[in-house]
C-alpha positions, 0 to 999 in steps of 0.5 A, spaced: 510 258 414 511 250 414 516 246 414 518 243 406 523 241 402 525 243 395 528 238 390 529 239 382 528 245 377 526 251 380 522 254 373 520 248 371 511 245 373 511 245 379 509 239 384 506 239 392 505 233 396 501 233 402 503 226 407 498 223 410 496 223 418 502 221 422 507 222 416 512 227 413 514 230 407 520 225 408 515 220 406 515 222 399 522 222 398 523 215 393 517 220 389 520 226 387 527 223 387 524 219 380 521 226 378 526 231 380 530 231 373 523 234 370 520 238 376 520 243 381 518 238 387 515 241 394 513 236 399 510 240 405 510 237 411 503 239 415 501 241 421 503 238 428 507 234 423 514 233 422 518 238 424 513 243 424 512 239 431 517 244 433 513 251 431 506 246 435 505 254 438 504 258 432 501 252 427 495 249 433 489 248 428 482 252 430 476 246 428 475 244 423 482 246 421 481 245 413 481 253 412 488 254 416 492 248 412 489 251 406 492 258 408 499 255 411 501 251 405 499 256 399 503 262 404 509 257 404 508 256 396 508 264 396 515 265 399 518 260 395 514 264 389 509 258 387 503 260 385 501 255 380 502 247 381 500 240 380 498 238 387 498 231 390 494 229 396 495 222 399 489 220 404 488 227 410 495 230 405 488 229 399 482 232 404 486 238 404 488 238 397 480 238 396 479 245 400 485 247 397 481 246 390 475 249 393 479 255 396 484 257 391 482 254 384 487 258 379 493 256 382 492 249 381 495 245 374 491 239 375 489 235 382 491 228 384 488 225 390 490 218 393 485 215 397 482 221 399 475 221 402 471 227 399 466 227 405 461 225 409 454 226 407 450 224 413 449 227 419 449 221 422 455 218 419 458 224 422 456 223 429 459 216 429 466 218 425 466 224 431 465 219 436 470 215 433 475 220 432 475 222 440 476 216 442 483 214 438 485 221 439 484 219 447 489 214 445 493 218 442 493 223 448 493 217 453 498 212 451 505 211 449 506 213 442 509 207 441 503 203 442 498 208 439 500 206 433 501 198 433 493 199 435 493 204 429 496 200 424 492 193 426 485 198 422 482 194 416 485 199 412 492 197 412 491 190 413 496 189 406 502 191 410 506 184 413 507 185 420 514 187 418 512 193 414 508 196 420 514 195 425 518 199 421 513 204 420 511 204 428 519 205 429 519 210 423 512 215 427 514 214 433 519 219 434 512 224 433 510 229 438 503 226 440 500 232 443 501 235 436 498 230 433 492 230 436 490 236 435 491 235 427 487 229 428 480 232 430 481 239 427 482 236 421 477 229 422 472 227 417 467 229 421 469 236 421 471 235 413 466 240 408 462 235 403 466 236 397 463 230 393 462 236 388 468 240 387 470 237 381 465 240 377 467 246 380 474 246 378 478 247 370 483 242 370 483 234 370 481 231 377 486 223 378 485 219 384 489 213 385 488 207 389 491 200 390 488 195 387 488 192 394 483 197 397 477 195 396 474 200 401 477 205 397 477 203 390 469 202 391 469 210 393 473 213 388 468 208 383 462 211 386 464 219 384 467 217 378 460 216 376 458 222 379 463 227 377 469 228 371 474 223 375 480 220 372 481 213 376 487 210 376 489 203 378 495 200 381 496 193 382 500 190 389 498 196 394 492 198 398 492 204 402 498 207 401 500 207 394 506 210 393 510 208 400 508 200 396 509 201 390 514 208 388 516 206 382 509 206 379 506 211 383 511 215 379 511 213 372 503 215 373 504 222 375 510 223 370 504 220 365 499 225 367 503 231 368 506 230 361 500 229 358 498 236 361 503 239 358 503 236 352 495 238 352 496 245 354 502 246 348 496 244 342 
């Protein structure tokens, strides 16, 4: 079982979120305090993460990992008598949520997936993501935690973040257990991911992505499966990769939007 935290109305649509690499369940908190009147939120840290770093022995990913995530977090949901929910992935927390969908399809209210990748489609963009990947999980392994990250966040991805945002999250990340870490890292690398570009059409419900208006990697990625899939994109200005840490307040607007919505529909 997981580490999570439970806020808001037991009874009531639930909501799953799933951080990104490095993060914890605490990252979603400025969320789930705005949705917390209207939902049962859940926010699960991952494997290696947060204080699952504790239970490092009984939660050590195989590779590809994909499969294991999937089953520790719908085992989690499970004992807390969840078995149907809105899930919301933010960049690795997305990668998982889409094996979720694929795995266990009728549990799932709806999928949101912020800057998530659905894969790789060439086995020589694979090659070169494993490579790469190796390499930063041998920083990890082999530097000071602290200075791991300072490289970390210097990655094009997060050149939005002003240096005092990325100090704060190197002081915020730096009390994690690399070791744990890295073997989450590279079981649940892209070039271990499934190629999920066509699992929405596979799905019954509605598939939302949200990417900051900033990211012009990934606003180009979710724009080219949109025009390949059944996918609602959804904008939000003055944030890049990390959406819902620069801008909270519209994140969550947008979820109460499209949950609402959901239900509403269901109703008619």
């Amino acid at each position: 079982m997981l580490n999570y935290r439970s806020t808001g109305k037991v009874g009531a649509p639930a909501v799953v979120f799933l951080h990104g690499f490095l993060g914890s369940q605490q990252d979603w908190q400025d969320i789930t305090e705005q949705l917390q009147n209207d939902f049962h939120c859940i926010s699960i840290d991952l494997p290696g993460h947060g204080d699952n770093q504790q239970q490092l022995a009984e939660q050590v990913l195989p590779t590809p990992g994909f499969k294991r995530c999937a089953e520790l977090i719908t085992t989690t949901l499970a004992t807390l008598n969840v078995h149907s929910y809105h899930l919301v992935g933010y960049s690795l927390g997305g990668r998982i949520s889409l094996h979720i969908a694929k795995l266990y399809p009728e549990q799932l209210l709806s999928l949101v997936l912020e800057s998530c990748h659905p894969g790789l489609q060439s086995q020589a963009d694979k090659i070169a993501r494993k490579q790469n990947d190796a390499a930063w999980a041998g920083k990890l392994s082999s530097m000071p935690i602290s200075e791991f990250l300072k490289l970390w966040y210097q990655q094009a991805v997060f050149s939005d973040l002003t240096p005092a945002e990325q100090s704060a999250l190197v002081t915020k990340r730096s009390d994690n257990n690399p070791f744990a870490l890295a073997n989450c890292y590279q079981a649940t690398s892209l070039a271990e991911q499934d190629d999920l570009w066509d699992t929405p059409a596979q799905l019954n419900i509605k598939v939302h992505f949200i990417a900051g208006h900033q990211d012009s990697k990934f606003m180009a990625l979710a724009s080219r499966w949109q025009q390949q899939q059944n996918i609602m994109l959804h904008t939000i200005e003055a944030s890049g990769h990390n959406v819902h840490l620069a801008a909270p307040k519209q994140f969550a607007t947008k979820l109460q939007q499209l949950f609402t919505k959901k239900i509403d529909n269901s109703n008619n």
